[in-house]
C-alpha positions in Angstrom: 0.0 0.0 0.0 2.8 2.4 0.9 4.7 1.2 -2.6 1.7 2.2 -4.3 1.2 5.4 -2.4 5.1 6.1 -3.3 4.7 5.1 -6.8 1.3 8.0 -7.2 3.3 10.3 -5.3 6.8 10.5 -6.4 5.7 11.2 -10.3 3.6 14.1 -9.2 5.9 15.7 -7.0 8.6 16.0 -9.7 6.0 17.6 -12.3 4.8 20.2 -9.8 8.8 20.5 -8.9 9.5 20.9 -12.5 6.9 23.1 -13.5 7.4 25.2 -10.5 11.1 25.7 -11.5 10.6 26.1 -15.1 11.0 29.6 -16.2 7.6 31.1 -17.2 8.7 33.6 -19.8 10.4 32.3 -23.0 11.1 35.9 -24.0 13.8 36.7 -21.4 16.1 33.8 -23.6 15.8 35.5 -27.1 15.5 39.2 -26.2 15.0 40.9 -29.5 13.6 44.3 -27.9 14.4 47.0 -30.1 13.6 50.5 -29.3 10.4 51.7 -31.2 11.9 55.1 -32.0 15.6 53.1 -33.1 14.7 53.1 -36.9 17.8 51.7 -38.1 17.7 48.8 -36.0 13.8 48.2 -37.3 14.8 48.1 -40.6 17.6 45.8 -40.5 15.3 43.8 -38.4 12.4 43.8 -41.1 15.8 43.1 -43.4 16.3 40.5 -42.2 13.0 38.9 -42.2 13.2 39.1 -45.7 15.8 37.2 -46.3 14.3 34.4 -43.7 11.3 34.3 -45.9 13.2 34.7 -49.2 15.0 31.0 -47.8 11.5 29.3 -47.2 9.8 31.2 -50.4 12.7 29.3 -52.5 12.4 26.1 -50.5 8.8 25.9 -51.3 8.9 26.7 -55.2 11.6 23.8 -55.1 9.6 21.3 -53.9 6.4 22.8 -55.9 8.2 22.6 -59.3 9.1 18.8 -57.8 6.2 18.1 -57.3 4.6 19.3 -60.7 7.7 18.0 -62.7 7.3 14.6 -61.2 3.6 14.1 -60.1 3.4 10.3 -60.9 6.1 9.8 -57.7 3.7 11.6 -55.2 0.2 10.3 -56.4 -2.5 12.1 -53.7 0.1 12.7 -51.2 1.8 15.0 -54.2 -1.1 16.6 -54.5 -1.3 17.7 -51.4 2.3 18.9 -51.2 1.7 20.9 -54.1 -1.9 22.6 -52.5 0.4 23.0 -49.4 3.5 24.4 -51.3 1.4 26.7 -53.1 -0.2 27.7 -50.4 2.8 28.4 -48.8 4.9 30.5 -51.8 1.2 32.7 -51.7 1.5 33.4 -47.6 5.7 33.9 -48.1 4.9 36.3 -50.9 2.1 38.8 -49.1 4.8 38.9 -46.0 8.0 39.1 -48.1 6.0 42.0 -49.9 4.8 43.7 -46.0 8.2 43.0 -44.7 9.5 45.2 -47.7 7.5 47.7 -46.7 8.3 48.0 -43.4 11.9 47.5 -43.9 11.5 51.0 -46.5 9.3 52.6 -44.3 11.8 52.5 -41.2 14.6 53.5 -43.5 12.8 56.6 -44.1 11.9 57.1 -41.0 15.4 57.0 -40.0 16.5 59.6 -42.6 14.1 61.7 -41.2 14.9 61.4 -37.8 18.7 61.8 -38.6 18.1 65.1 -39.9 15.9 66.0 -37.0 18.8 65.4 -34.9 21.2 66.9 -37.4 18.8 70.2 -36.9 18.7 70.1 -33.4 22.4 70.1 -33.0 23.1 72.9 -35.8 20.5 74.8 -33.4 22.3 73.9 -30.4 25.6 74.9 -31.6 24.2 77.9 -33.2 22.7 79.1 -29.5 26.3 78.5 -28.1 28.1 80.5 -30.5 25.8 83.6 -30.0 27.8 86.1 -28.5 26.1 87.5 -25.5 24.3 90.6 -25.8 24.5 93.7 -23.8 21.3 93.6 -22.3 22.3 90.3 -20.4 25.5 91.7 -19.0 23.3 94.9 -17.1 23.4 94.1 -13.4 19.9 94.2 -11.9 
């Protein structure tokens, strides 16, 4: 009775001691917070989805032209490759195309901003340079 007891027991206690030890948020292992005013660093992000999708985009079309070229090695199972492929290169395409976007966007965004602070500092400096005028030197 006290085997059996043991035997209930012991798997239990080690899932509540593993789940109570597990870490609960994946995110703190793959950080990938980016500032949301740091447009360079969106756009090589966005970048770099594209060329993640360009990788599965080309992936798919090879196994769709594989499975077109040589439907008679696939029978129904090729069919369904190809409806997935397809199905696939279509999804890859509309976010390769938004990823684009965004990746442009931020770039311009990033222009902008650089000549923002390229205007600010000429206006800083320009303030510093100022000789002072006579009124500020009256004492009071």
């Amino acid at each position: 009775m006290k085997a059996l007891k043991i035997i209930v027991w012991l798997p239990l206690l080690a899932f509540v001691l593993l789940t109570s030890c597990a870490q609960m948020n994946p995110s703190v292992i793959a950080q990938t917070h980016v500032a949301h005013n740091d447009h360079n660093a969106m756009a090589k992000y966005y970048e770099n989805q594209v060329n993640e999708v360009k990788i599965r985009l080309e992936a798919n079309q090879k196994v769709l032209e594989e499975c077109e070229a040589h439907p008679y090695y696939y029978s129904r199972q090729g069919q369904d490759m190809r409806s997935h492929a397809s199905a696939n290169i279509h999804e890859y395409q509309k976010a390769l195309k938004e990823s684009l976007r965004s990746a442009e966007q931020h770039r311009i965004m990033a222009i902008e901003q650089e000549q923002q602070i390229n205007k600010t500092k000429a206006h800083l400096n320009h303030d510093l340079t100022l000789e002072p005028s006579e009124s500020s030197g009256k004492e009071l």
